[in-house]
C-alpha positions in Angstrom: -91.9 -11.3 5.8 -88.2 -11.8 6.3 -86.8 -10.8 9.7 -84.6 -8.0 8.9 -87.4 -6.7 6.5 -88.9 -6.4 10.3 -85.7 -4.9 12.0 -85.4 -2.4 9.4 -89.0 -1.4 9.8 -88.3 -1.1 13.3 -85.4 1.2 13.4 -87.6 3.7 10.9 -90.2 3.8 13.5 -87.9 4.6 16.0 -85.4 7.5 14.5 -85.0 10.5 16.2 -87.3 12.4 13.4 -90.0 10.9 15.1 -89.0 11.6 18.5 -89.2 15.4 18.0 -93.0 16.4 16.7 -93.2 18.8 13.4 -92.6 22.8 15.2 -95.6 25.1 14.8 -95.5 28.9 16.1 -97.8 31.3 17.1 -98.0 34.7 18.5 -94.2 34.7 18.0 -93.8 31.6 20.1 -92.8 28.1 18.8 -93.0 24.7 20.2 -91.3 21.4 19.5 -93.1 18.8 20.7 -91.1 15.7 22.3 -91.8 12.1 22.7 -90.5 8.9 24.2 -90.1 5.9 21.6 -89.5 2.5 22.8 -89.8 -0.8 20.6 -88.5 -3.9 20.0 -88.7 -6.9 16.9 -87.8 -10.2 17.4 -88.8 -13.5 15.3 -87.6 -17.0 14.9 -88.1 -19.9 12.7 -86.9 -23.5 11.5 -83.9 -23.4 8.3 -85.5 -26.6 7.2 -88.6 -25.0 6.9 -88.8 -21.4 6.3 -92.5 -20.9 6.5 -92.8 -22.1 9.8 -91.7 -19.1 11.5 -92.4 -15.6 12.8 -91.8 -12.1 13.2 -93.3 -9.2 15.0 -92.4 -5.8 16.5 -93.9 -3.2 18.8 -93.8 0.5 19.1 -94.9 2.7 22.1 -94.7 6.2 22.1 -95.4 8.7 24.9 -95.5 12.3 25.4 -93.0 13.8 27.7 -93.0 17.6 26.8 -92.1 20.2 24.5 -89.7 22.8 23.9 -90.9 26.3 23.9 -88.8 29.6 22.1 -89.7 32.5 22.7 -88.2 35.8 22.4 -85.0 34.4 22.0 -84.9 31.9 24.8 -86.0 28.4 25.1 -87.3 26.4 27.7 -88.5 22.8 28.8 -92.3 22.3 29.5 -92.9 18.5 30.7 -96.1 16.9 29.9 -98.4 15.8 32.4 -99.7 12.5 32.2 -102.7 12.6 34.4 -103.2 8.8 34.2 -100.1 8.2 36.4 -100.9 10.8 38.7 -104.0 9.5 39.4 -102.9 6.1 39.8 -100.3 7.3 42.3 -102.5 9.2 44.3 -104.8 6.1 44.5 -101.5 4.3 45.5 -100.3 6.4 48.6 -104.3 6.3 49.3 -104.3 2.8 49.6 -101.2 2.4 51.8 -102.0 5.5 54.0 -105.6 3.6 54.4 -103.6 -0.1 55.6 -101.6 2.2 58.0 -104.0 3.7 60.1 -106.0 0.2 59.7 -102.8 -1.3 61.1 -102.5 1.7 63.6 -106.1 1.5 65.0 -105.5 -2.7 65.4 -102.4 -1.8 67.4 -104.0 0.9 69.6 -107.1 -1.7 70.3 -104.8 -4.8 71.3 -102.9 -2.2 74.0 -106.3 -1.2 75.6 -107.4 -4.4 76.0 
């Protein structure tokens, strides 16, 4: 596979039509679904010999929310990723826990 064979399957990966999910209504409401699309392709090889090379590209999509019409009006609805809430909230546990470990070390050395 040639390297712009590659590019140009990257760039039809990532075009906005995939950014924005297909809309679907119901009860008079309809949502757009949204995504964030990130990528890359790179490759390299040797002029002398063209079948020593490489090529490769990557695609990561993520939810981030949807659009929502209704009666006229639309409005943003963010998605929740409940991964990275998690792993915050086990983040700010971790450091409140060294803080009052570093705290209670402290308060020891002054009684001493």
């Amino acid at each position: 596979m040639r390297v712009m064979d590659v590019v140009n399957q990257t760039k039809a990966a990532m075009r906005a039509s995939e950014v924005f999910g297909t809309p679907y209504e119901k009860n008079g409401v309809t949502i757009i679904p949204a995504a964030r699309i990130a990528g890359g392709a790179g490759g390299g090889g040797d002029q002398q010999e063209p079948q020593a090379g490489g090529v490769g590209f990557g695609v990561s999509a993520r939810p981030v929310g949807a659009f929502v019409i209704k009666g006229g009006e639309v409005s943003w609805q963010p998605s929740l990723d409940l991964n990275r809430v998690i792993l915050m909230g086990q983040l700010v546990g971790i450091v409140a826990l060294l803080t009052v470990r570093a705290a209670i070390k402290a308060w020891a050395k002054r009684r001493t």
